[in-house]
C-alpha positions as CSV (number, residue, x, y, z in Angstrom):
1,X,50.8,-18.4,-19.7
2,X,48.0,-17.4,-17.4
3,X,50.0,-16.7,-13.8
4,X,53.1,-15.6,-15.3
5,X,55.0,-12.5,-14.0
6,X,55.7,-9.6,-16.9
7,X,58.8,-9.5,-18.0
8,X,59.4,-13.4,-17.0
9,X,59.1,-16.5,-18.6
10,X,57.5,-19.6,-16.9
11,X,60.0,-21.6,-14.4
12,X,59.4,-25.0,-16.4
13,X,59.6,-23.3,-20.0
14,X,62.2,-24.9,-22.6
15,X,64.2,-22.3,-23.7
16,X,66.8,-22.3,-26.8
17,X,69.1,-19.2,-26.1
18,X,66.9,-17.8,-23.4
19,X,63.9,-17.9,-25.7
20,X,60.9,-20.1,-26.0
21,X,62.2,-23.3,-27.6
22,X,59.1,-22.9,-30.5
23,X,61.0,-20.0,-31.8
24,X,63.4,-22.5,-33.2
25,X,60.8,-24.1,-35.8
26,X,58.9,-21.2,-36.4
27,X,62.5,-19.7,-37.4
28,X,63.4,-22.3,-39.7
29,X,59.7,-22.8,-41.6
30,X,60.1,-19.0,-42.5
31,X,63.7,-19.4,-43.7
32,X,62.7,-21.8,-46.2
33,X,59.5,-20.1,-47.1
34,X,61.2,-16.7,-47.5
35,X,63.5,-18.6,-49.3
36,X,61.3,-19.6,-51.9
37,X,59.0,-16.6,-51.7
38,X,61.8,-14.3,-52.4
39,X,63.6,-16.4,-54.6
40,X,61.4,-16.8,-57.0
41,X,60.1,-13.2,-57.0
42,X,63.6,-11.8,-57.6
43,X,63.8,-13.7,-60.7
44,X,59.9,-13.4,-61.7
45,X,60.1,-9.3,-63.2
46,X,62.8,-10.7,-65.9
47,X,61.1,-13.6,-66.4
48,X,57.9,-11.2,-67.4
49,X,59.7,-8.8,-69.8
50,X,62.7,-10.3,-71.0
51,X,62.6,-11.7,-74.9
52,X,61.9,-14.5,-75.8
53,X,65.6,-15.9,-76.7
54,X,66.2,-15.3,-72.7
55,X,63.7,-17.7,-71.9
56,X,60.8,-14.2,-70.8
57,X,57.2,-13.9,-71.8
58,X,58.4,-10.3,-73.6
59,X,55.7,-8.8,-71.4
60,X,56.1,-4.7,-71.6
61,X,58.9,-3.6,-69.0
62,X,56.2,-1.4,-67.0
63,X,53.3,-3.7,-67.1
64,X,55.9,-6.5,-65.6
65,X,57.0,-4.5,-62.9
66,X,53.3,-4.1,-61.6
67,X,52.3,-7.1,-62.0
68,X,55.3,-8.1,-59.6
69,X,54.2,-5.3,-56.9
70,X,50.5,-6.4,-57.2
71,X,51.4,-9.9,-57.2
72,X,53.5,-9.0,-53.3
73,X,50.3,-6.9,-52.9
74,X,47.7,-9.8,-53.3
75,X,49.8,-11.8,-51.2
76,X,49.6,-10.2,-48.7
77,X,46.0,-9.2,-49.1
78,X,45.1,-13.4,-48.3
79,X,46.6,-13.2,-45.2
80,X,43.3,-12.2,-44.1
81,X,42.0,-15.2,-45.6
82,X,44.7,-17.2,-43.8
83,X,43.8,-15.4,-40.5
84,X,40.2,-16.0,-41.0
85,X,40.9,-19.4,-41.5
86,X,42.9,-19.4,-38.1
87,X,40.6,-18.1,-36.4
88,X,37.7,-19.6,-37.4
89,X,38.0,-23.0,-39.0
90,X,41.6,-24.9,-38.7
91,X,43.7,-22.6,-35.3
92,X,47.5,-21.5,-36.3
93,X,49.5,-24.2,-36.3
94,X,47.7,-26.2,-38.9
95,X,47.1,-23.6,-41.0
96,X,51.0,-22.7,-41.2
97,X,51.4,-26.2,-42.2
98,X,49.0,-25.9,-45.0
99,X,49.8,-22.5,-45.8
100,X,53.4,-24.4,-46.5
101,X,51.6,-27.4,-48.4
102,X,50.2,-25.1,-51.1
103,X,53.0,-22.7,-51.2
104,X,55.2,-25.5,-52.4
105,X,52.3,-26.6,-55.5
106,X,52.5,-22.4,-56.5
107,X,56.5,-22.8,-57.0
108,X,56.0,-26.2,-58.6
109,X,53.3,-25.0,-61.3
110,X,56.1,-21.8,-62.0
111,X,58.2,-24.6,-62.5
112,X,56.4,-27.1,-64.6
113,X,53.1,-24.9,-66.6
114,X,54.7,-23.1,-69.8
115,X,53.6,-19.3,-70.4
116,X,51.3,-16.8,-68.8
117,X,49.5,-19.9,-67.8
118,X,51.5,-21.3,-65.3
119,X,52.6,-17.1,-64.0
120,X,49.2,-17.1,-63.5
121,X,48.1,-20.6,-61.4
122,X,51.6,-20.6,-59.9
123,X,50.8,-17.1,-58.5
124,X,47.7,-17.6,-57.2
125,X,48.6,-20.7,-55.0
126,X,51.7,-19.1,-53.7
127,X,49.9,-15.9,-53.0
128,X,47.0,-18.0,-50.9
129,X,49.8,-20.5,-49.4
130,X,52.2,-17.1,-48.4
131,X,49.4,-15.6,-47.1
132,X,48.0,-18.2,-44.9
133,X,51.5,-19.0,-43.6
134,X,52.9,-15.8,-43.1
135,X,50.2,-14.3,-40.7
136,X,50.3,-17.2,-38.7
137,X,53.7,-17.9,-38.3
138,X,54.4,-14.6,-36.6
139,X,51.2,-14.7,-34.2
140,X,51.6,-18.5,-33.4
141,X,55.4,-16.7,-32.4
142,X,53.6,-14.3,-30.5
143,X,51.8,-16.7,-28.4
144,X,54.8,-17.9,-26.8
145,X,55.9,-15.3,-24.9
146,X,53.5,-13.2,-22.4
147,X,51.9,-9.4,-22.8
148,X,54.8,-7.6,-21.4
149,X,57.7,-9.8,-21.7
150,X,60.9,-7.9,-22.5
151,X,62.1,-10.6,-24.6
152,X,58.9,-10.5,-27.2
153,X,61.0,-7.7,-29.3
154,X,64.2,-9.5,-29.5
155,X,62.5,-13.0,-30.3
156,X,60.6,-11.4,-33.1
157,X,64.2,-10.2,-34.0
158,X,65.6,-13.4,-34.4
159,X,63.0,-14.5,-35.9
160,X,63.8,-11.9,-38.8
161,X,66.8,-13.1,-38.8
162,X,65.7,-16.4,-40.2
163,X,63.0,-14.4,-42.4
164,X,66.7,-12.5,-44.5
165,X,68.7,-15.7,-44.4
166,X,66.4,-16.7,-46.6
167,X,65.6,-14.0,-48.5
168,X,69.9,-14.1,-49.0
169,X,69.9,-17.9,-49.9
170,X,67.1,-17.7,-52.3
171,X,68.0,-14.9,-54.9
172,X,71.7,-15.9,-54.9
173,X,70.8,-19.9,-56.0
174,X,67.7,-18.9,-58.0
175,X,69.5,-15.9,-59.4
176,X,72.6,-18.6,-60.5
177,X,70.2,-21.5,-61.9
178,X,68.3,-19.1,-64.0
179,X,71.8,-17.0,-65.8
180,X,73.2,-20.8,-66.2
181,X,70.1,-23.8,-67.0
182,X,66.8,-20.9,-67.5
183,X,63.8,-19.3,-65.2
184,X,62.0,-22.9,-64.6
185,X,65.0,-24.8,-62.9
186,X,64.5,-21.8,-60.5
187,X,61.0,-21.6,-59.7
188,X,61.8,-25.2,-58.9
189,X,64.4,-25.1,-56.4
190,X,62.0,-22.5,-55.0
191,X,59.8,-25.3,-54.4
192,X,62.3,-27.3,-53.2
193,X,63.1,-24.9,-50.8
194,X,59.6,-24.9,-49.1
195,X,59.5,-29.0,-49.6
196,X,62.6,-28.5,-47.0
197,X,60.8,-26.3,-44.5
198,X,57.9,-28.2,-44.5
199,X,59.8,-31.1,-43.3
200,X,61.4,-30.1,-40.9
201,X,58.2,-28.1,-39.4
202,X,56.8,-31.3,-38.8
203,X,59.7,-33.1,-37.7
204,X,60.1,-30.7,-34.5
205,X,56.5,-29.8,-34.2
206,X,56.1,-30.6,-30.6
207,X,58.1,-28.0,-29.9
208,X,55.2,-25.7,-30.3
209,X,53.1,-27.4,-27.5
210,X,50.0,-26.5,-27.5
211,X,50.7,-22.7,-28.8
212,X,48.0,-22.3,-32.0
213,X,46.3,-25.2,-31.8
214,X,42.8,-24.0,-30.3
215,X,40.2,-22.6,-32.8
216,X,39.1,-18.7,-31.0
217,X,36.1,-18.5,-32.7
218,X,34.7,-21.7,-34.3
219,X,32.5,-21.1,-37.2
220,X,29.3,-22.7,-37.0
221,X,28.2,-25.4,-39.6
222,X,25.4,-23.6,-40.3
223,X,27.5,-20.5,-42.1
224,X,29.7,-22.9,-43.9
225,X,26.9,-22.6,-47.3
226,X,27.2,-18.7,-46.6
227,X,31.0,-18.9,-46.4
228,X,31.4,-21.0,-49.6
229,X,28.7,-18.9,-51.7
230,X,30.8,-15.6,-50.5
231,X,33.9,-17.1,-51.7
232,X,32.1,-18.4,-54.8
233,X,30.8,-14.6,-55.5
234,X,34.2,-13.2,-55.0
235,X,35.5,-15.9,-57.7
236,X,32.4,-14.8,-60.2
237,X,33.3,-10.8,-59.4
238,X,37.2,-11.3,-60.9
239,X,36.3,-13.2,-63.7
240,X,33.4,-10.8,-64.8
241,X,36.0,-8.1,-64.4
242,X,38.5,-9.7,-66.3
243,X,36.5,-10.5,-69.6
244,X,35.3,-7.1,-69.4
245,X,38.7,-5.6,-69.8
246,X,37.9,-3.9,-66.2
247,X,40.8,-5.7,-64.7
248,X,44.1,-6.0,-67.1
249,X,47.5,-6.6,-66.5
250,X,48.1,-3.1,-67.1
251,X,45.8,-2.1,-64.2
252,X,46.2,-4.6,-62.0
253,X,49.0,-2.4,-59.4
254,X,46.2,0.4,-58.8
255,X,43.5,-2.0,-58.4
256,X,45.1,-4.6,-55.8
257,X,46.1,-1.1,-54.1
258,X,42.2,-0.2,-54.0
259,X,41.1,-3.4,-52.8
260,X,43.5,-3.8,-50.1
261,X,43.0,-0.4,-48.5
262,X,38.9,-0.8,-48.9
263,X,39.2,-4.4,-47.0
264,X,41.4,-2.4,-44.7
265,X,39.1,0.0,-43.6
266,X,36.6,-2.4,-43.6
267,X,38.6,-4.6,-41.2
268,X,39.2,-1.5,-38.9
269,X,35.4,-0.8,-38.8
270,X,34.8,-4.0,-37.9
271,X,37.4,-4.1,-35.0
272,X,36.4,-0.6,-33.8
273,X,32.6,-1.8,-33.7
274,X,32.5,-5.5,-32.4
275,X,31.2,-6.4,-29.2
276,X,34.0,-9.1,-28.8
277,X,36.7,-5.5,-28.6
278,X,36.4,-3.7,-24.9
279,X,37.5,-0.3,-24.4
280,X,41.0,-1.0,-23.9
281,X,41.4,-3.6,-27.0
282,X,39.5,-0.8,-28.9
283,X,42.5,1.7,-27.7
284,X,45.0,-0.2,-28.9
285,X,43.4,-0.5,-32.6
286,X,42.8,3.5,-32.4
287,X,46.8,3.3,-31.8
288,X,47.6,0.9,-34.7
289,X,46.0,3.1,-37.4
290,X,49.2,5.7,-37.3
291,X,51.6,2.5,-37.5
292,X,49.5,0.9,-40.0
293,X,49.9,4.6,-42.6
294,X,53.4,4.9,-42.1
295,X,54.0,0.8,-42.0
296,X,52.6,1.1,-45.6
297,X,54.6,4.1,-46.7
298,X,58.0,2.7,-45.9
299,X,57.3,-0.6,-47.8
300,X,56.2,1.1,-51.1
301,X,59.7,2.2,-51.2
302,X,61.6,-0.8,-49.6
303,X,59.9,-3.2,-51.9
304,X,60.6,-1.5,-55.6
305,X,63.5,-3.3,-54.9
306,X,61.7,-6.4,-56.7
307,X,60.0,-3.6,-59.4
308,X,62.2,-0.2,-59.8
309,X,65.6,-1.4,-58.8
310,X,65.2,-4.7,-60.2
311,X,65.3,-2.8,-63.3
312,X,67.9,-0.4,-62.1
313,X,70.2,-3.2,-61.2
314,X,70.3,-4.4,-64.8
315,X,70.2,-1.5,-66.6
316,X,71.8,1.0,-64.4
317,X,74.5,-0.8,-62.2
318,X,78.0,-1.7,-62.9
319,X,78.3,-5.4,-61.4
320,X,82.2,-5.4,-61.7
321,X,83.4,-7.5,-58.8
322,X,87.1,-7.2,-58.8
323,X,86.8,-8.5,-62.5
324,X,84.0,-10.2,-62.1
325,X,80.5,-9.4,-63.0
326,X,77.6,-10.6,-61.4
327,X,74.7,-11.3,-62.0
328,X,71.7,-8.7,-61.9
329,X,69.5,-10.6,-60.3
330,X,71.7,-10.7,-56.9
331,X,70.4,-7.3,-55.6
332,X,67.5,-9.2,-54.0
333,X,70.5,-10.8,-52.0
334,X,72.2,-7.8,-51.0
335,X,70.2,-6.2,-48.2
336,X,69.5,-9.2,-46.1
337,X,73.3,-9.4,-45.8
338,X,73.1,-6.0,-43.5
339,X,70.2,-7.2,-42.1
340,X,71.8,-11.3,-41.4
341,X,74.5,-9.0,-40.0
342,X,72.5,-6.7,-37.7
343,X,69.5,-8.6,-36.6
344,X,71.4,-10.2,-33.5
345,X,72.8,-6.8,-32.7
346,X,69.7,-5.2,-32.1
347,X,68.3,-8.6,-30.9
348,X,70.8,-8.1,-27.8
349,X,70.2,-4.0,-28.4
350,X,66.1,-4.0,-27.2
351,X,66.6,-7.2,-25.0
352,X,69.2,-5.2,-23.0
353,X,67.4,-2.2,-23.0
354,X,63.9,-3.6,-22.0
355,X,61.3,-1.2,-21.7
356,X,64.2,1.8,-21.5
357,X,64.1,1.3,-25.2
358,X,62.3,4.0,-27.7
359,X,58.7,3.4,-27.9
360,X,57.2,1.9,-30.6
361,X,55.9,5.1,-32.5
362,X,59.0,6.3,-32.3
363,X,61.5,3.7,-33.9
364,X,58.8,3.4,-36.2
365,X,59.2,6.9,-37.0
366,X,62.9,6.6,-37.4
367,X,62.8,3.4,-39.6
368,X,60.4,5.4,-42.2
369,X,63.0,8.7,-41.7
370,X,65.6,6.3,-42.9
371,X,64.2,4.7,-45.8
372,X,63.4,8.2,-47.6
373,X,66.9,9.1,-47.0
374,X,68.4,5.9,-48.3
375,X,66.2,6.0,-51.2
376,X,66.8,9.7,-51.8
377,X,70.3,8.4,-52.1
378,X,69.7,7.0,-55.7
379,X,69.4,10.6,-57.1
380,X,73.2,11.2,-56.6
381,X,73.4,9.7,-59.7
382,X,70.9,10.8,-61.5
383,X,72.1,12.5,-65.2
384,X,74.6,9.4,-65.8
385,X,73.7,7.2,-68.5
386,X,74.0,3.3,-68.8
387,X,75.5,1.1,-66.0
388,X,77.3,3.7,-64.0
389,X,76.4,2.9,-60.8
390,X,78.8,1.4,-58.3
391,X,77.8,-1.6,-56.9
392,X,79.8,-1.0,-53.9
393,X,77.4,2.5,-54.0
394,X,74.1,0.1,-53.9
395,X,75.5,-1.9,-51.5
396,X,76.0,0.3,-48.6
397,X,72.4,2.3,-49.8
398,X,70.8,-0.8,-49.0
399,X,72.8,-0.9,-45.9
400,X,70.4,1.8,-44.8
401,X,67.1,0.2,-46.1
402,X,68.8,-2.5,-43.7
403,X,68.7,-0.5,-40.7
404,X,65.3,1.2,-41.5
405,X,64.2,-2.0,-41.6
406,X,65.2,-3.1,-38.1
407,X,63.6,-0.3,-36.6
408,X,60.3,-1.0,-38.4
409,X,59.4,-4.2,-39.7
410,X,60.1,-7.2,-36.8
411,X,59.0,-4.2,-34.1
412,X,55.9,-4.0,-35.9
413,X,55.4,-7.7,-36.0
414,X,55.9,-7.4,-32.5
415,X,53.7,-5.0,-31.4
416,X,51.0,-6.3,-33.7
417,X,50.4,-9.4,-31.4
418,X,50.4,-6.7,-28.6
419,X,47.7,-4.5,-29.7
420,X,45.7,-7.4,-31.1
421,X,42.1,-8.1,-29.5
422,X,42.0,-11.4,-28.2
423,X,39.0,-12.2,-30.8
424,X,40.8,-11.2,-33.8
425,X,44.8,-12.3,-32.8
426,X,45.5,-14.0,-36.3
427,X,43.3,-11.3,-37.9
428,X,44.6,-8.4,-36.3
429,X,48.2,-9.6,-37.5
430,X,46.5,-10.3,-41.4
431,X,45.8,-6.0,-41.0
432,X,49.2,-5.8,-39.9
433,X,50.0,-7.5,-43.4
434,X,47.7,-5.5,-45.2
435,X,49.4,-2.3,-44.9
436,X,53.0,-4.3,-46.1
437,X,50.3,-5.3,-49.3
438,X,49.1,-1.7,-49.8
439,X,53.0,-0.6,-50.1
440,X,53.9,-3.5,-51.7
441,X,51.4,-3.0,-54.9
442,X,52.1,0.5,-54.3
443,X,55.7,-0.3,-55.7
444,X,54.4,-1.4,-59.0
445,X,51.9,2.1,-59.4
446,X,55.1,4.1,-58.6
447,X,57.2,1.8,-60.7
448,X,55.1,2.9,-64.1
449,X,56.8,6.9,-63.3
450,X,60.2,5.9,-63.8
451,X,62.6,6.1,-66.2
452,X,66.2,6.8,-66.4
453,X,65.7,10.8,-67.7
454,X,63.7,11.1,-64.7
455,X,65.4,9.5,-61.8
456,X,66.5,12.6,-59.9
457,X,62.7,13.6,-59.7
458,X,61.4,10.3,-59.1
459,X,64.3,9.6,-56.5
460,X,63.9,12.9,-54.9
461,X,59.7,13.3,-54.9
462,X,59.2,10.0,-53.4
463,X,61.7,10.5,-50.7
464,X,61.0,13.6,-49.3
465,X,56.9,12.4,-49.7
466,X,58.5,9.4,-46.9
467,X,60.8,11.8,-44.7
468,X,57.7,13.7,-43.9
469,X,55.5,11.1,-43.3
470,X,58.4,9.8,-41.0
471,X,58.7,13.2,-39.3
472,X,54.5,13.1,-39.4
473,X,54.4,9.8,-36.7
474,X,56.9,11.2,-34.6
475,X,55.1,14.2,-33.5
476,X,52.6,12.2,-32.4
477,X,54.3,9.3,-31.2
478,X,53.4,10.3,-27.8
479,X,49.7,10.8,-28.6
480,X,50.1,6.9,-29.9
481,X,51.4,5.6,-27.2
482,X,49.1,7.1,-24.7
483,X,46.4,5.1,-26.5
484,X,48.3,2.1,-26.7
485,X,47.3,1.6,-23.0
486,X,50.1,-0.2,-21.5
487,X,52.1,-1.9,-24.5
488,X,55.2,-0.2,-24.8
């Protein structure tokens, strides 16, 4: 895009609604993997602790919840595998194909492996698959528009869009196959799912151009031996762990969170440091560090909805429908319906307002305000017993983890592929993914201090903790954006 004016897109560029016409497949491969990803982890926590006659593992209700928030954890902890892999050995756009490939064996091995043995395969390869596809799909998205180009926000908008139809779609059909047939038949429409967005990923391909095909930094065939003996170590390391009791499944939330914010730091030092970072690059990484805190903070609380609230929503919410009750496992469903509903109005929102809009500190600021409020929300009930919560009640709560959301997550994506050195763009937005991994497996920690005599503390605590952190960012939201030298 060398040549091209800021805030214009090149005269011969296809376009699909005034956007880059790559957007389109990108937008549907992330559907359907969100729609598997998210399908199958709505239904995964009651597959872990429920009995035996209901078709669970009758895994303890705590140590289920935490394995679900370290498994979202360690997901997104190998998108710096994927990224590396980006980078280094395969460029984006094949590696979001393969990403794909093994995401769709994980859901399959869910589907078809009986027991803790196929939780645990199953897991793995959608974690890897996830995390290789994930990272890449939103940089290869970023390479398609220019450094400065108003419509970067709004595209990455839409492109969340696709991300919550998804993540609607999958809980509701997964959700339904598991009340009516049992857990497997929905693990495997999960895979189903991804077989879908696989094809049509390679179906409208050329779309994409040449956008993530070139390798940034090739790795030399003389450090493949090191590569595969560091890999080999890291395998040796876990097992070692595991037989020696260091590693359980009841510790396994605290010590995805400890890995993922070591290798964080680790990636900042090595960003901060590297000769292939100038001054202004390194600026922008100073900048992210502030984003990257309160990015992880708001997703500790927005994803308990797969740990805490999944529990909640069966134990503590009425699902009467007009007479009908449904099923428990729909919350996962509920909040991409705001967001389904609101992603094109703020799409139009930032794309009208163009660099008039709040800076990015700033409506990152506001997003994590929101979420403690919203979650603070939950204590209003606090003292009832049994299933006395409104659904209508959770509903519009979740309304404003919908809007928090907006004004957080697909700006952060966004200005992630901004602030990223040009020697670590796939990398950079594995970091990004990192500090959603560090909330994520943060959920299941937290998700051990609940209980129902405790909600209004546990509700309250870890909402006001957020609201400051919030109010934290925005105070020095302009000290952030001074350093993020020219991105808005």
């Amino acid at each position: 895009m060398s040549g091209v004016a800021q805030n214009a897109k090149p005269v011969d560029e296809r376009t699909l609604f005034g956007h880059p016409i790559g957007l389109a497949n990108l937008f549907g491969v992330e559907l359907w993997e969100r729609f598997s990803f998210y399908g199958m982890l709505t239904i995964l926590g009651y597959y872990l602790y429920y009995s035996a006659t209901e078709g669970g593992l009758e895994l303890p209700k705590a140590t289920a919840t935490g394995i679900v928030g370290a498994y979202g954890g360690l997901v997104y902890l190998s998108t710096v595998l994927g990224g590396w892999i980006a980078d280094r050995v395969l460029g984006m756009e094949r590696t979001v194909f393969y990403g794909g490939v093994i995401v769709m064996a994980g859901h399959i091995a869910l589907a078809v492996i009986p027991d803790l043995a196929g939780v645990a395969v199953g897991l793995v390869l959608v974690a890897l698959g996830s995390g290789a596809l994930k990272a890449n799909a939103s940089s290869l998205l970023g390479t398609l528009y220019a450094k400065g180009d108003a419509r970067a926000d709004g595209g990455f908008t839409l492109f969340y869009l696709g991300i919550n139809l998804g993540a609607f779609a999958g809980p509701l059909i997964t959700g339904l196959l598991q009340d009516k047939v049992g857990f497997h038949y929905g693990f495997g429409a999960a895979a189903i799912g991804m077989a879908l967005g696989l094809t049509q990923y390679v179906v409208f391909r050329r779309n994409l151009g040449d956008h993530g095909r070139e390798v940034p930094n090739p790795l030399p065939r003389t450090m493949i031996p090191r590569v595969l003996a560091a890999l080999a170590t890291v395998i040796v390391v876990v097992a070692i762990a595991w037989a020696t009791g260091l590693l359980t499944l009841a510790n396994l939330p605290d010590v995805t969170t400890g890995v993922i914010v070591v290798a964080s730091i680790a990636y900042f030092v090595v960003m901060l440091t590297s000769p292939l970072v100038d001054t202004t690059e390194r600026s922008r990484v100073r900048a992210f560090i502030p984003l990257f805190i309160a990015n992880a903070v708001f997703w500790s609380l927005f994803q308990q909805m797969f740990t805490v609230l999944a529990v909640y929503s069966d134990e503590r919410v009425d699902w009467n429908v007009f007479g009908w009750t449904a099923p428990s496992n729909w919350i996962g469903s509920m909040e991409p319906v705001w967001i389904i509903a609101l992603s094109p109005l703020f799409a139009i929102m930032w794309t009208r307002l163009g660099n008039r809009a709040p800076s990015t500190p700033r409506k990152f600021a506001l997003g994590v305000i929101g979420m403690g409020i919203a979650f603070m929300l939950f204590a209003l009930f606090s003292g009832t017993e049994g299933k006395a919560v409104p659904i209508l009640f959770v509903f519009v709560v979740l309304g404003g983890f919908a809007i928090s959301e907006l004004l957080l997550s697909p700006i952060g994506l966004a200005v992630t592929t901004k602030l990223a050195p040009n020697a670590f763009r796939a990398q950079m937005m594995a970091l990004y993914f990192f500090s959603v991994g560090i909330g994520t497996s943060m959920s299941g920690v937290l998700s051990k201090f609940y209980s129902e005599e405790h909600e209004l503390a546990y509700f309250g605590i870890t909402g006001l903790v957020t609201i400051a952190v919030g109010a934290i960012v925005l105070g020095i939201a302009p000290w952030v954006t001074r350093h993020m030298e020219g991105v808005h």
